[in-house]
C-alpha positions as CSV (number, residue, x, y, z in Angstrom):
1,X,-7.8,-10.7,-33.5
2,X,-10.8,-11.9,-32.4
3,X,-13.9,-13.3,-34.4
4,X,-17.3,-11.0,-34.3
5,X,-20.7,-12.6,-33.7
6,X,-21.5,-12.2,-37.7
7,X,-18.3,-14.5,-38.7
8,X,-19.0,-17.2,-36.5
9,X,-22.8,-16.7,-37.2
10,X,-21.5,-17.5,-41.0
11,X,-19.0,-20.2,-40.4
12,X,-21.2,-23.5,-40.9
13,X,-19.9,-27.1,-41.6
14,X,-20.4,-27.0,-45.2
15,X,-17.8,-23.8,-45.3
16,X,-15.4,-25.4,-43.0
17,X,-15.1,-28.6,-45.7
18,X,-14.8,-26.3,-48.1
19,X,-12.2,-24.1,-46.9
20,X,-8.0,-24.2,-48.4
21,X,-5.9,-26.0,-45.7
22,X,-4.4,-22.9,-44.9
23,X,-7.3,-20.9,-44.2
24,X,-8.4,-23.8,-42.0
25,X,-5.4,-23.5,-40.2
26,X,-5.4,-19.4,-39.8
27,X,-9.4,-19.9,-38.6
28,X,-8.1,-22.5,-36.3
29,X,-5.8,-20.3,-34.8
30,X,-8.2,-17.5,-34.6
31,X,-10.4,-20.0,-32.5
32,X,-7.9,-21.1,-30.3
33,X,-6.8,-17.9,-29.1
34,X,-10.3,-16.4,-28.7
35,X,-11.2,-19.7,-26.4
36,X,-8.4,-19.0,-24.6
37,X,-9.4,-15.5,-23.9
38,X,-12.8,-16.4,-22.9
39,X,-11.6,-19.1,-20.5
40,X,-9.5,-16.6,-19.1
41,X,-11.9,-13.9,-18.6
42,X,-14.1,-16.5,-17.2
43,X,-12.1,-17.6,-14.6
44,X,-11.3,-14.3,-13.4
45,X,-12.6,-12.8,-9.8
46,X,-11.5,-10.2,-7.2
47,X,-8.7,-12.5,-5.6
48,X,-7.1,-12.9,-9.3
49,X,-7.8,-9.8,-11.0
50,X,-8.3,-6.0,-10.2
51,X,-12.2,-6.7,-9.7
52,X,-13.0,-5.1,-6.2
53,X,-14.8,-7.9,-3.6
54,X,-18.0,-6.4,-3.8
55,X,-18.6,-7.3,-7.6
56,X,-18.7,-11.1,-6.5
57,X,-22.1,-12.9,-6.0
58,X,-22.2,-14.1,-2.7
59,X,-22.9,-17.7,-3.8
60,X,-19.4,-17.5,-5.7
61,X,-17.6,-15.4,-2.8
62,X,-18.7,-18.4,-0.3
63,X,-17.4,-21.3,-2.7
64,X,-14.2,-19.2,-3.0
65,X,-13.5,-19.2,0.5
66,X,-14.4,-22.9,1.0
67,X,-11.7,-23.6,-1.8
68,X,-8.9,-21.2,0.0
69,X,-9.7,-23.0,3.4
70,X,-9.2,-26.4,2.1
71,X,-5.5,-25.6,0.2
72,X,-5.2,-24.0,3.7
73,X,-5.9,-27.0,5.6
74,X,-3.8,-29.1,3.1
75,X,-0.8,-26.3,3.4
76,X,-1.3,-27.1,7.3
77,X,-0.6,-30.5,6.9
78,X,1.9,-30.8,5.0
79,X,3.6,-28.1,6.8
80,X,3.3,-30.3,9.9
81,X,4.5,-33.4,8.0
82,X,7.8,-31.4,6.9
83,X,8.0,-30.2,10.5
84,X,8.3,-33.9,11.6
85,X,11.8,-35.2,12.4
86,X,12.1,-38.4,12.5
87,X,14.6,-39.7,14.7
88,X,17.6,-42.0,13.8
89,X,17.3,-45.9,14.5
90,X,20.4,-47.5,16.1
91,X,21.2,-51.3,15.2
């Protein structure tokens, strides 16, 4: 359940001091989850979720692929690393 505009809008300080522990805890909850759900839908974008390529700004699509060719690049390496044999040494 998430909180509308006019709850949080009413929730000040004072009420949150004032409020039963357990009601504190419930609103807590109610908080938490609806952060997490905005975090969420923040971080979404048309390589993560069903949003075609088009809807992305082309200042976010171009940090995007700068991220993907970097974990690329580190991919590569450690690909090449693993790759590497090193061969036996005989005393």
């Amino acid at each position: 359940m998430q909180l509308s505009n006019q709850d949080l809008s009413q929730i000040d300080e004072d009420e949150l001091l004032n409020l039963p522990e357990e009601e504190l805890r419930y609103l807590s909850i109610k908080l938490l989850n609806d952060l997490k759900e905005a975090r969420e839908r923040l971080s979404q974008n048309s390589r993560n979720s069903s949003r075609p390529p088009s809807s992305e700004a082309p200042w976010d699509k171009a940090a995007t692929d700068n991220t993907n060719d970097q974990e690329q690049t580190e991919i590569d390496k450690s690909a090449e690393t693993e790759d590497t044999v090193t061969p036996p040494v005989a005393f």
